[in-house]
PDB file of N, CA, C and O in Angstrom:
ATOM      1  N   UNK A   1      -7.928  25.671   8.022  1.00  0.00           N
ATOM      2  CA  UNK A   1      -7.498  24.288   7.843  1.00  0.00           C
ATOM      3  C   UNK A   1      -8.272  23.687   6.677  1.00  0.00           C
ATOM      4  O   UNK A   1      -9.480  23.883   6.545  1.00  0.00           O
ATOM      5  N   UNK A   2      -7.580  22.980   5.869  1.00  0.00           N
ATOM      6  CA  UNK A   2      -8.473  22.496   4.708  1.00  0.00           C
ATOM      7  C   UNK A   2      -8.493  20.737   4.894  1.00  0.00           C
ATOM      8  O   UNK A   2      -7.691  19.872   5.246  1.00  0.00           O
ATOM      9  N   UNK A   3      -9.848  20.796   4.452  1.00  0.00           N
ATOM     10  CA  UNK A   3      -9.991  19.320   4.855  1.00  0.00           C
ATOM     11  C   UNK A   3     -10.862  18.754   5.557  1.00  0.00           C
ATOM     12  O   UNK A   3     -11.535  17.781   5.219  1.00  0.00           O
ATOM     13  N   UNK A   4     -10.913  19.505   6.883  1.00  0.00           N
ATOM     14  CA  UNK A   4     -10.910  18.420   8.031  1.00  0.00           C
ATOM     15  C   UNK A   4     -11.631  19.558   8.913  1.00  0.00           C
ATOM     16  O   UNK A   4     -11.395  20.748   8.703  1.00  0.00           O
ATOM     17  N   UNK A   5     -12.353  19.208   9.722  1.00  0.00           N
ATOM     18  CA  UNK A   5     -12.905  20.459  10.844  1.00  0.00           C
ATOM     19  C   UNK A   5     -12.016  19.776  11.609  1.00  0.00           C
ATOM     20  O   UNK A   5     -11.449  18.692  11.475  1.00  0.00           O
ATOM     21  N   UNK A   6     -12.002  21.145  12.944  1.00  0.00           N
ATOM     22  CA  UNK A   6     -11.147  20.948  13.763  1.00  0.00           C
ATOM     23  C   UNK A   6     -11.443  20.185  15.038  1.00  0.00           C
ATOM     24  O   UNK A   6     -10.618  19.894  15.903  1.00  0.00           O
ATOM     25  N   UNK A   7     -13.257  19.787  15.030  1.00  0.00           N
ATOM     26  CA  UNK A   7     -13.414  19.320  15.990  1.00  0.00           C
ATOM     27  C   UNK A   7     -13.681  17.778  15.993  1.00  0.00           C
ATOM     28  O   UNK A   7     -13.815  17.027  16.959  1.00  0.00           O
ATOM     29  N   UNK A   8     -13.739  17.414  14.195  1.00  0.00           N
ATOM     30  CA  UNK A   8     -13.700  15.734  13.491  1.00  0.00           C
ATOM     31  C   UNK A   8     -12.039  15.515  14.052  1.00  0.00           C
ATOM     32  O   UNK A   8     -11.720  14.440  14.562  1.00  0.00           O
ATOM     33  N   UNK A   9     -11.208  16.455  13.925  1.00  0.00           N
ATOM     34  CA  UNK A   9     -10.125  16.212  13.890  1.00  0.00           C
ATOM     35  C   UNK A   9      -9.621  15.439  15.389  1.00  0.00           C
ATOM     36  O   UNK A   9      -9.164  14.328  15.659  1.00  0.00           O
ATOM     37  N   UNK A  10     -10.001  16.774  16.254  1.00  0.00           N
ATOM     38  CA  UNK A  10      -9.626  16.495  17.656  1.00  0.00           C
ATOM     39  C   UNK A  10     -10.617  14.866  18.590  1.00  0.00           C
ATOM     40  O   UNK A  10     -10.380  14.416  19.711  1.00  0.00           O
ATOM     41  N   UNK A  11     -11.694  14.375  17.555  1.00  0.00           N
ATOM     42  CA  UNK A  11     -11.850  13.421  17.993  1.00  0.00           C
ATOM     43  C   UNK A  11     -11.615  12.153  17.261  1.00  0.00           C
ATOM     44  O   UNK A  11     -12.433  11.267  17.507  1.00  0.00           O
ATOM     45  N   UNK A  12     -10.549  11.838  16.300  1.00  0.00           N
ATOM     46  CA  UNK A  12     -10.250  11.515  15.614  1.00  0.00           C
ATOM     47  C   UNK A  12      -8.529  10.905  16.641  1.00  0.00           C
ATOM     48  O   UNK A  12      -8.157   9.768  16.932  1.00  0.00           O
ATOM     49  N   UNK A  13      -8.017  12.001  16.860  1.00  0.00           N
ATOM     50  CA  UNK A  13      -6.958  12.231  17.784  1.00  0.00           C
ATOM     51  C   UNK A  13      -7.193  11.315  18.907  1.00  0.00           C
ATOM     52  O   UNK A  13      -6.413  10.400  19.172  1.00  0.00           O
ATOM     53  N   UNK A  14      -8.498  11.610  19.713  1.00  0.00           N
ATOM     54  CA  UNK A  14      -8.734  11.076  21.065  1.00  0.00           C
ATOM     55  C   UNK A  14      -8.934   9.365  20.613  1.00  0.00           C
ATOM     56  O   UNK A  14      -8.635   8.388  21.300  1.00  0.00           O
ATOM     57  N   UNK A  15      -9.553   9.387  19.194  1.00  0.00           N
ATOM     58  CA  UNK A  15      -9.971   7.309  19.630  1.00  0.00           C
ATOM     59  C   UNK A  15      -9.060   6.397  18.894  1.00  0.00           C
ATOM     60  O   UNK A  15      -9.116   5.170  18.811  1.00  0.00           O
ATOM     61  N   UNK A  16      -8.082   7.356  18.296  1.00  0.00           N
ATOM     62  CA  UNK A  16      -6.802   6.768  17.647  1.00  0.00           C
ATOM     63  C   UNK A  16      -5.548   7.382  18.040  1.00  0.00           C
ATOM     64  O   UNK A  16      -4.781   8.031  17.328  1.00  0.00           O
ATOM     65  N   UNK A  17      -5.422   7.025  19.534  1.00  0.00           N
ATOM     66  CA  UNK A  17      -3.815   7.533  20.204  1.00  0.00           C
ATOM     67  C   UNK A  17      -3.154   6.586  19.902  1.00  0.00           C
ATOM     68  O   UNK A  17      -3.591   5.521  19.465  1.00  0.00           O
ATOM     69  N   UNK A  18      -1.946   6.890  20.117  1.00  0.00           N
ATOM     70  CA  UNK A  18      -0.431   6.235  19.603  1.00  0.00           C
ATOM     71  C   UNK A  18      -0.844   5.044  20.504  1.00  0.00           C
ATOM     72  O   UNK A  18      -1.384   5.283  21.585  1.00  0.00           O
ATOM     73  N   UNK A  19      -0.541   3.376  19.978  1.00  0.00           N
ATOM     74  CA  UNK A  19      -0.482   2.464  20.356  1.00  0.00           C
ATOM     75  C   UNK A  19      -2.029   1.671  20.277  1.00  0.00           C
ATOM     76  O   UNK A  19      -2.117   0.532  20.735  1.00  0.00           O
ATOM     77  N   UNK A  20      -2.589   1.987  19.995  1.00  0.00           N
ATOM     78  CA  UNK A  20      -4.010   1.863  19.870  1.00  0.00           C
ATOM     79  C   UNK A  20      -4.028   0.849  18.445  1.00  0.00           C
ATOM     80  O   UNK A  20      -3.630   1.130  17.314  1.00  0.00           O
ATOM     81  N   UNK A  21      -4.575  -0.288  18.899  1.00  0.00           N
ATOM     82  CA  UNK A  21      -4.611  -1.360  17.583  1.00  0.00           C
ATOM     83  C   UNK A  21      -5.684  -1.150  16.369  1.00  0.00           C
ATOM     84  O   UNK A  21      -6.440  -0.179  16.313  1.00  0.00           O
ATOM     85  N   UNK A  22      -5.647  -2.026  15.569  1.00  0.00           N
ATOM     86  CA  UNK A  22      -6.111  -1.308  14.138  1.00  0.00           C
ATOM     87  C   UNK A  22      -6.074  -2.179  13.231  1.00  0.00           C
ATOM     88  O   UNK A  22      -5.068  -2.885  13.159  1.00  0.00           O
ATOM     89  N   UNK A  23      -7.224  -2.374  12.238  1.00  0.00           N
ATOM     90  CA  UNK A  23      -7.244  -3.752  11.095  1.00  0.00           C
ATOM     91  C   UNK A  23      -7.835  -2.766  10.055  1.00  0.00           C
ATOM     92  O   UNK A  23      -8.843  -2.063  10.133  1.00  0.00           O
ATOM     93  N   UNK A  24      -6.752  -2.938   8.868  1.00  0.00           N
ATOM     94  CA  UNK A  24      -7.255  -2.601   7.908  1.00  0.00           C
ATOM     95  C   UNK A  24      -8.229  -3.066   7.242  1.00  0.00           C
ATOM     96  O   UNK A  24      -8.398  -4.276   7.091  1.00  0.00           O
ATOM     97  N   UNK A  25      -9.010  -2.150   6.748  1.00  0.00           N
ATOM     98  CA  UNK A  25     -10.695  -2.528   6.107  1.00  0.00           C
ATOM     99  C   UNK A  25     -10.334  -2.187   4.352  1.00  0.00           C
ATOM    100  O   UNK A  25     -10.478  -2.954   3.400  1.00  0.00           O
ATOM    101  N   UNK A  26      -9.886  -0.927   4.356  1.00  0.00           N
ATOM    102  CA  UNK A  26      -9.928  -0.563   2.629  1.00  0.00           C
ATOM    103  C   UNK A  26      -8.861   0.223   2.690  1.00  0.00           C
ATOM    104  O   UNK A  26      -8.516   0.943   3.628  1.00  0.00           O
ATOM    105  N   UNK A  27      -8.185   0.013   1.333  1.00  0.00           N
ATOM    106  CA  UNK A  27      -7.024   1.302   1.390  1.00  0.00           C
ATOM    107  C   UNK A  27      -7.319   1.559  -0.161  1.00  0.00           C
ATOM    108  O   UNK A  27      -7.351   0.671  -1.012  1.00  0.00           O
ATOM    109  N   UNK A  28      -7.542   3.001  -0.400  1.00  0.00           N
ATOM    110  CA  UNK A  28      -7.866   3.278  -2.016  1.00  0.00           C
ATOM    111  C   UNK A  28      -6.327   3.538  -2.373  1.00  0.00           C
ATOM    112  O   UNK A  28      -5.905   4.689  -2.488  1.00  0.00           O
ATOM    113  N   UNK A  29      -5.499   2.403  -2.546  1.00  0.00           N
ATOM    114  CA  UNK A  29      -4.438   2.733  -3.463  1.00  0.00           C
ATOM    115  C   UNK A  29      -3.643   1.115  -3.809  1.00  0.00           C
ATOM    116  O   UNK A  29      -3.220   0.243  -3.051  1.00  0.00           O
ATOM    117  N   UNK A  30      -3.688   1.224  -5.233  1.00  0.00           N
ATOM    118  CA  UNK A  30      -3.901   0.045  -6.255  1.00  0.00           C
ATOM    119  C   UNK A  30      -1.896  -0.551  -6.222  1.00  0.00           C
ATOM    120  O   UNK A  30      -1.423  -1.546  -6.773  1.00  0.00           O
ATOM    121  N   UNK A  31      -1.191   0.465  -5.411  1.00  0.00           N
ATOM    122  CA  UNK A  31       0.054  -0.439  -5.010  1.00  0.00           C
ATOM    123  C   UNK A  31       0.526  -0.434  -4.061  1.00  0.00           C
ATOM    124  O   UNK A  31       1.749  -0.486  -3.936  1.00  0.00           O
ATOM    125  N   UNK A  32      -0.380  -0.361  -2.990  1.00  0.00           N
ATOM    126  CA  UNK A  32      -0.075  -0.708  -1.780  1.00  0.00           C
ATOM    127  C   UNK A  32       0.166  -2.082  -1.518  1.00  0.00           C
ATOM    128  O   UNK A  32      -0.660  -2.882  -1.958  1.00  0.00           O
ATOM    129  N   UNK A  33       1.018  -2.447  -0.965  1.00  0.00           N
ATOM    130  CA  UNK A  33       1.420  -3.905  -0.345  1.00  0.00           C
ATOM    131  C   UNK A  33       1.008  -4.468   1.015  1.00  0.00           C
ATOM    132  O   UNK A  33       1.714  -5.278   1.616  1.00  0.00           O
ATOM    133  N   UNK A  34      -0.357  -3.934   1.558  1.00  0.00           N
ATOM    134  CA  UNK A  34      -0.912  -4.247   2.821  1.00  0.00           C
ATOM    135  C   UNK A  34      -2.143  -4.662   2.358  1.00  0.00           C
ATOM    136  O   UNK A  34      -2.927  -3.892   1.804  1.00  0.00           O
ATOM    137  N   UNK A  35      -2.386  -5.959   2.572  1.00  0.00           N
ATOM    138  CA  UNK A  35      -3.299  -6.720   2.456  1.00  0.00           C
ATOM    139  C   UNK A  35      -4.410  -6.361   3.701  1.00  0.00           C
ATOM    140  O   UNK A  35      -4.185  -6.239   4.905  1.00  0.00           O
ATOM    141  N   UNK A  36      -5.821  -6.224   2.879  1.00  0.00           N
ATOM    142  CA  UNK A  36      -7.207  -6.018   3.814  1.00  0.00           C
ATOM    143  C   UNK A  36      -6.798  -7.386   4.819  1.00  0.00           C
ATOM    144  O   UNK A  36      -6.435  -8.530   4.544  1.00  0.00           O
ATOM    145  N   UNK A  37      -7.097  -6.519   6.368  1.00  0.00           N
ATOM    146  CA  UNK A  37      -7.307  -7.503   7.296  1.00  0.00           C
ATOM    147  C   UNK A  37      -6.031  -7.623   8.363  1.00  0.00           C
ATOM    148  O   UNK A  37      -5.921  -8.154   9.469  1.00  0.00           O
ATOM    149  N   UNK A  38      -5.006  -6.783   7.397  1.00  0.00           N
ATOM    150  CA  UNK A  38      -3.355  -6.538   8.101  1.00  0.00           C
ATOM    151  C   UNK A  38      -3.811  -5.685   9.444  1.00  0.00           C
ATOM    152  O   UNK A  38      -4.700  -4.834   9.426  1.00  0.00           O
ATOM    153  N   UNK A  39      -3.214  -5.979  10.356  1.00  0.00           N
ATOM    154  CA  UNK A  39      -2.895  -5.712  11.924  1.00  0.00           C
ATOM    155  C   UNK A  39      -2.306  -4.503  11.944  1.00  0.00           C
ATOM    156  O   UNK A  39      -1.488  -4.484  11.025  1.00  0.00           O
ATOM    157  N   UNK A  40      -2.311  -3.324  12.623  1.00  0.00           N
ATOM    158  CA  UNK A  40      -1.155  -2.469  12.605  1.00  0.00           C
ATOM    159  C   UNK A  40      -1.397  -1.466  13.989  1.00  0.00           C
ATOM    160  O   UNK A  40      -2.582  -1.310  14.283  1.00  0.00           O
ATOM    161  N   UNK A  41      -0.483  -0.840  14.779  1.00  0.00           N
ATOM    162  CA  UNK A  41       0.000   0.045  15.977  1.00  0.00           C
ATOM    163  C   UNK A  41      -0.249   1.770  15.334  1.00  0.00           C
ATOM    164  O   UNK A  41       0.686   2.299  14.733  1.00  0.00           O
ATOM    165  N   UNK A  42      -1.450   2.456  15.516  1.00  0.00           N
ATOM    166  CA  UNK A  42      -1.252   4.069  15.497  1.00  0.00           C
ATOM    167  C   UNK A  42       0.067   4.490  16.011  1.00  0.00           C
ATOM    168  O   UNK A  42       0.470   4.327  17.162  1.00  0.00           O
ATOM    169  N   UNK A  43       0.697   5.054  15.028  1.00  0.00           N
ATOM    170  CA  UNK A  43       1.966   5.825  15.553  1.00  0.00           C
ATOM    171  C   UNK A  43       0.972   7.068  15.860  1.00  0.00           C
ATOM    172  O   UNK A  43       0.978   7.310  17.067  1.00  0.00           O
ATOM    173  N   UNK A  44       0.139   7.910  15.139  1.00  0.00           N
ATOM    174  CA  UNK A  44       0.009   9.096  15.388  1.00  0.00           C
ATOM    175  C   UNK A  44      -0.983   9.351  14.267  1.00  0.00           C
ATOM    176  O   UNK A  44      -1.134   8.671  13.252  1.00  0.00           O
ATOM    177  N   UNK A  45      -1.964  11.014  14.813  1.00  0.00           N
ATOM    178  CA  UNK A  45      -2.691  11.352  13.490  1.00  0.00           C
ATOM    179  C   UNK A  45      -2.133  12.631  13.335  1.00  0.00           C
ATOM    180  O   UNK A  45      -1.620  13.221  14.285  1.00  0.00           O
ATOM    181  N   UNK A  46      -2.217  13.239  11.864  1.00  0.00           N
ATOM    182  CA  UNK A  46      -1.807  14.561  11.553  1.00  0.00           C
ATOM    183  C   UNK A  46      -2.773  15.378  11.498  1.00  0.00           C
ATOM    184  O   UNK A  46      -3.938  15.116  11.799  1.00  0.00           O
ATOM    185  N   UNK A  47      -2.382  16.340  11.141  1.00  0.00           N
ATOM    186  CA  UNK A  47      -3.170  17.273  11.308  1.00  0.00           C
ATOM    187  C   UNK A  47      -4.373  17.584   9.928  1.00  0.00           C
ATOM    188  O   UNK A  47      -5.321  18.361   9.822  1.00  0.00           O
ATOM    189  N   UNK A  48      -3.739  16.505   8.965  1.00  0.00           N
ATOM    190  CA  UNK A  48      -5.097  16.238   7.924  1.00  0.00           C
ATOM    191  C   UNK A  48      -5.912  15.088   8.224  1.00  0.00           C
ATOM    192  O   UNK A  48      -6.681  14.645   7.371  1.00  0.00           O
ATOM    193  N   UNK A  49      -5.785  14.454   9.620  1.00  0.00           N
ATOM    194  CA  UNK A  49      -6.690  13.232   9.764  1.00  0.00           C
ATOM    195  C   UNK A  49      -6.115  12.101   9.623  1.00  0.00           C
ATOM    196  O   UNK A  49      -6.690  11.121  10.096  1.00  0.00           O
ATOM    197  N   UNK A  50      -4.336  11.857   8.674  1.00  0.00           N
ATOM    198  CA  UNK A  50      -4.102  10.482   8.185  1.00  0.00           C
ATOM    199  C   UNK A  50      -3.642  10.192   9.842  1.00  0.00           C
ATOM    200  O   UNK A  50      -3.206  11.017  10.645  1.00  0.00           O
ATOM    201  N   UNK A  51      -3.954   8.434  10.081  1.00  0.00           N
ATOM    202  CA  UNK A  51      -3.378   7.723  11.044  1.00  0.00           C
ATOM    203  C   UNK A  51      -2.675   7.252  10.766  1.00  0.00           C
ATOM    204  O   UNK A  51      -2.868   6.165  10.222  1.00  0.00           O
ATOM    205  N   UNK A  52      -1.130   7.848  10.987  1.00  0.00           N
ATOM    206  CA  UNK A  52       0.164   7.183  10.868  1.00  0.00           C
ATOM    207  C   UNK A  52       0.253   6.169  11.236  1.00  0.00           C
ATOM    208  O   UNK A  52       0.456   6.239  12.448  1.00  0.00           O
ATOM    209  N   UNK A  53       0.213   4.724  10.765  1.00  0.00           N
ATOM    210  CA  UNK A  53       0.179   3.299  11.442  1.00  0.00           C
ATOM    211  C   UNK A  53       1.294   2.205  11.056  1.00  0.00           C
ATOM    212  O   UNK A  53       1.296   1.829   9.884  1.00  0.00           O
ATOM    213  N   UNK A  54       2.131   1.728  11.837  1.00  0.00           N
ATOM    214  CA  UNK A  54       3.162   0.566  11.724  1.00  0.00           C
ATOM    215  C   UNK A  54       2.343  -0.656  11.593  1.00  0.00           C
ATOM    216  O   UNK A  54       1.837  -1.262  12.537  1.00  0.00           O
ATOM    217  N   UNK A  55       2.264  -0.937  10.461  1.00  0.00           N
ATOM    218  CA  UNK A  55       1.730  -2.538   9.854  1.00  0.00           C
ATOM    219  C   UNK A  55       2.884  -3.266  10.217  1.00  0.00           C
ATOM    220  O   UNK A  55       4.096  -3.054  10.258  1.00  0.00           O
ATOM    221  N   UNK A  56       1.772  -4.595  10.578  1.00  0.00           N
ATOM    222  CA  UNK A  56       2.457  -5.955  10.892  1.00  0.00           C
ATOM    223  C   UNK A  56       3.674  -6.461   9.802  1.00  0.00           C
ATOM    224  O   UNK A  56       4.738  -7.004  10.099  1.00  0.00           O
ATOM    225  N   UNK A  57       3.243  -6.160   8.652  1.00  0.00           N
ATOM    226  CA  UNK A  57       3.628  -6.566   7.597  1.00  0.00           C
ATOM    227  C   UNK A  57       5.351  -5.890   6.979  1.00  0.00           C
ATOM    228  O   UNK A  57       6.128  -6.305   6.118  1.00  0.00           O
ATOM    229  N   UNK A  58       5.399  -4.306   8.226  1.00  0.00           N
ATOM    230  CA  UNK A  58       6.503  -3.778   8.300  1.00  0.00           C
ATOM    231  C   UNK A  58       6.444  -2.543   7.575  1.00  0.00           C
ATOM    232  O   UNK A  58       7.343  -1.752   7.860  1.00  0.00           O
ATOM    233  N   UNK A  59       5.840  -2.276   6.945  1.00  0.00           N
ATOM    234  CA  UNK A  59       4.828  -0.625   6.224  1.00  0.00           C
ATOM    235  C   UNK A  59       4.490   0.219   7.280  1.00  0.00           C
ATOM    236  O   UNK A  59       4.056  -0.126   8.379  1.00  0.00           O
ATOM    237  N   UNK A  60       4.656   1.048   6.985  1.00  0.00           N
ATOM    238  CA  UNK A  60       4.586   2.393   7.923  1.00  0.00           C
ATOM    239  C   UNK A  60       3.405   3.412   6.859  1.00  0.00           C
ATOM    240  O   UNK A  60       3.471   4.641   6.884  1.00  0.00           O
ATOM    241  N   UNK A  61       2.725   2.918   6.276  1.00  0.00           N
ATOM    242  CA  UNK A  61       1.329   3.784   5.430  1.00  0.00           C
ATOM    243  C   UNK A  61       0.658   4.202   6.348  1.00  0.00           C
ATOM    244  O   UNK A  61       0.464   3.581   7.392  1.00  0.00           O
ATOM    245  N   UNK A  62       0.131   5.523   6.030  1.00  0.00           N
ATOM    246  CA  UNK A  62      -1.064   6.098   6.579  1.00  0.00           C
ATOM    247  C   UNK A  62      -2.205   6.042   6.324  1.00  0.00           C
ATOM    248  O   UNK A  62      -2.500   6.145   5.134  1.00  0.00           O
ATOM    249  N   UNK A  63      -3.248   5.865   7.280  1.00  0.00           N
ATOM    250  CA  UNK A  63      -4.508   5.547   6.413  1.00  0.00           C
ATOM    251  C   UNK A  63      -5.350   6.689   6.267  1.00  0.00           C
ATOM    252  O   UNK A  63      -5.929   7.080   7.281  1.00  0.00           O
ATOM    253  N   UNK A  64      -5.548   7.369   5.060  1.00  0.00           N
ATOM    254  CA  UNK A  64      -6.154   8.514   4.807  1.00  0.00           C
ATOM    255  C   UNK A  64      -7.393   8.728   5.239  1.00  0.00           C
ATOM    256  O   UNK A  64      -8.123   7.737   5.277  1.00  0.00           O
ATOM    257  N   UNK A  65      -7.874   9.857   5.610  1.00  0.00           N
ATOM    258  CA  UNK A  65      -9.109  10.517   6.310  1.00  0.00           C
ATOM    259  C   UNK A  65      -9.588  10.523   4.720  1.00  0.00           C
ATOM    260  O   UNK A  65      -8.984  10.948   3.736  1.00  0.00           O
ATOM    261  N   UNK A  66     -11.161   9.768   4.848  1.00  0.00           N
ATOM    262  CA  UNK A  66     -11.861  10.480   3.692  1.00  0.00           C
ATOM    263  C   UNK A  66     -11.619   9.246   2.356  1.00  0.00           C
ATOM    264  O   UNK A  66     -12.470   8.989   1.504  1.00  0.00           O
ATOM    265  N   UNK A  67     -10.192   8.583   2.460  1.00  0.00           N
ATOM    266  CA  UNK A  67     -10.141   8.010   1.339  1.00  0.00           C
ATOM    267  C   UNK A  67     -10.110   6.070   1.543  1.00  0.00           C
ATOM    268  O   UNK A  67     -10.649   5.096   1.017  1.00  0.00           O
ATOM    269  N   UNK A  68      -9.118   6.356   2.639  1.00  0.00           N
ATOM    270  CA  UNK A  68      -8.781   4.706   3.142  1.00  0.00           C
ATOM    271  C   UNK A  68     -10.183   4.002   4.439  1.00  0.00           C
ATOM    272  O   UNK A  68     -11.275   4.537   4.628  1.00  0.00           O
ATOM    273  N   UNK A  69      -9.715   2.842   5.065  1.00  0.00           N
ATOM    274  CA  UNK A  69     -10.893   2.612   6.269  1.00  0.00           C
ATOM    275  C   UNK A  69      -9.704   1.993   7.209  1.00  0.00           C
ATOM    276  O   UNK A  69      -8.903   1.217   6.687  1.00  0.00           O
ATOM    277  N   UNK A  70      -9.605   2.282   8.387  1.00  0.00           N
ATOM    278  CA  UNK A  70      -9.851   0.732   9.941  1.00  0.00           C
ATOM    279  C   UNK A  70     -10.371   1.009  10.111  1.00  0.00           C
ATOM    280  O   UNK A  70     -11.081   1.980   9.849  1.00  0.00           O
ATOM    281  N   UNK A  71     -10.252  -0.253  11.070  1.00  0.00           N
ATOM    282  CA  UNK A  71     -11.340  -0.109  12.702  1.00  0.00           C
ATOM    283  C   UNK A  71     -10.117  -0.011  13.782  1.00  0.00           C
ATOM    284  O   UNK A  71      -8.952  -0.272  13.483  1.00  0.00           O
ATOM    285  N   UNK A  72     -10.573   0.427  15.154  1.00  0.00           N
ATOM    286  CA  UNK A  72     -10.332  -0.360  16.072  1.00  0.00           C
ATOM    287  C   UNK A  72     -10.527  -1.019  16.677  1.00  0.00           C
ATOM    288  O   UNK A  72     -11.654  -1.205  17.135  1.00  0.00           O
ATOM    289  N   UNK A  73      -9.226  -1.870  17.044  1.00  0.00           N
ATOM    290  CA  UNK A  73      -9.368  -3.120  17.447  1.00  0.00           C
ATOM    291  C   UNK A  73      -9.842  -3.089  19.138  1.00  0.00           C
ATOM    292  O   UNK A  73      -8.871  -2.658  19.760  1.00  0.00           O
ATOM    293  N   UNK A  74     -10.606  -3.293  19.768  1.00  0.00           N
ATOM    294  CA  UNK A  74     -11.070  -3.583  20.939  1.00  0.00           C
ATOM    295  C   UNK A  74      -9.981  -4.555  22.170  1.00  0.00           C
ATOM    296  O   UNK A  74      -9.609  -5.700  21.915  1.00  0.00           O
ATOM    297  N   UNK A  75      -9.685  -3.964  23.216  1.00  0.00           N
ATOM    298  CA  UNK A  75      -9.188  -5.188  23.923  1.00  0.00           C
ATOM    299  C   UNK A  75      -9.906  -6.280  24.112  1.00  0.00           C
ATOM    300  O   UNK A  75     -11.114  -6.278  24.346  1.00  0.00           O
ATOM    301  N   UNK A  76      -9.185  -7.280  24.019  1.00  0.00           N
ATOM    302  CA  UNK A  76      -9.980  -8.672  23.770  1.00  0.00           C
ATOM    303  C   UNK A  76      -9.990  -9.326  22.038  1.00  0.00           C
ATOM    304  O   UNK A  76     -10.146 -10.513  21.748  1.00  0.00           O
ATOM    305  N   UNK A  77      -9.864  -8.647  21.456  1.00  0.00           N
ATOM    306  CA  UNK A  77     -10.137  -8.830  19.647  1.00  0.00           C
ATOM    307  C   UNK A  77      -8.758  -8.961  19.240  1.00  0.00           C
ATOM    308  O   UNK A  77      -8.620  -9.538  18.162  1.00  0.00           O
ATOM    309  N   UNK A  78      -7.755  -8.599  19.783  1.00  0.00           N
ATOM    310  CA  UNK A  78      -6.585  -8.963  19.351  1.00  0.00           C
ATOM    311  C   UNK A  78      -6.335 -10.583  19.057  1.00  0.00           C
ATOM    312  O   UNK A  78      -6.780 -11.380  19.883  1.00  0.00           O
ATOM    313  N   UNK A  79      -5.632 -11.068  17.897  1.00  0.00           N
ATOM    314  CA  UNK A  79      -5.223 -12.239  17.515  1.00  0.00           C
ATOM    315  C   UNK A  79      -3.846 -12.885  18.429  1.00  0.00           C
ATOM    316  O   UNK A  79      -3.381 -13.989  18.146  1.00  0.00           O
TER     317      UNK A  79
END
């Protein structure tokens, strides 16, 4: 597997399951249309680490392992 160990991976998987909330922190790409601080739902992670995520904003971007940032959002921290 290139990239990614398999065991960053598999816990990567476990604290970002599908539905699991999420605020973007940084995205390294200069035309993206998701503003730092946008809200968004884990659809899923792949098998290189990106967290497939449905932004509020209606973007379906992934946030890259290694290149982009969230967090998760905590119950209770939701807006």
């Amino acid at each position: 597997m290139n990239g990614i160990h398999s065991e960053l991976l598999k816990q990567l998987k476990e604290y970002y399951k599908p539905g699991t909330k999420v605020r973007l922190v940084h995205m390294n790409d200069p035309y993206t249309q998701i503003p730092v601080g946008t809200i968004g739902e884990v659809l899923y992670v792949d098998s290189l680490g990106t967290i497939h995520t449905a932004w509020s904003n209606g973007s379906t971007l992934g946030v890259v392992f290694g290149e982009d940032e969230c967090v998760k959002i905590e119950e209770g921290e939701f807006e």
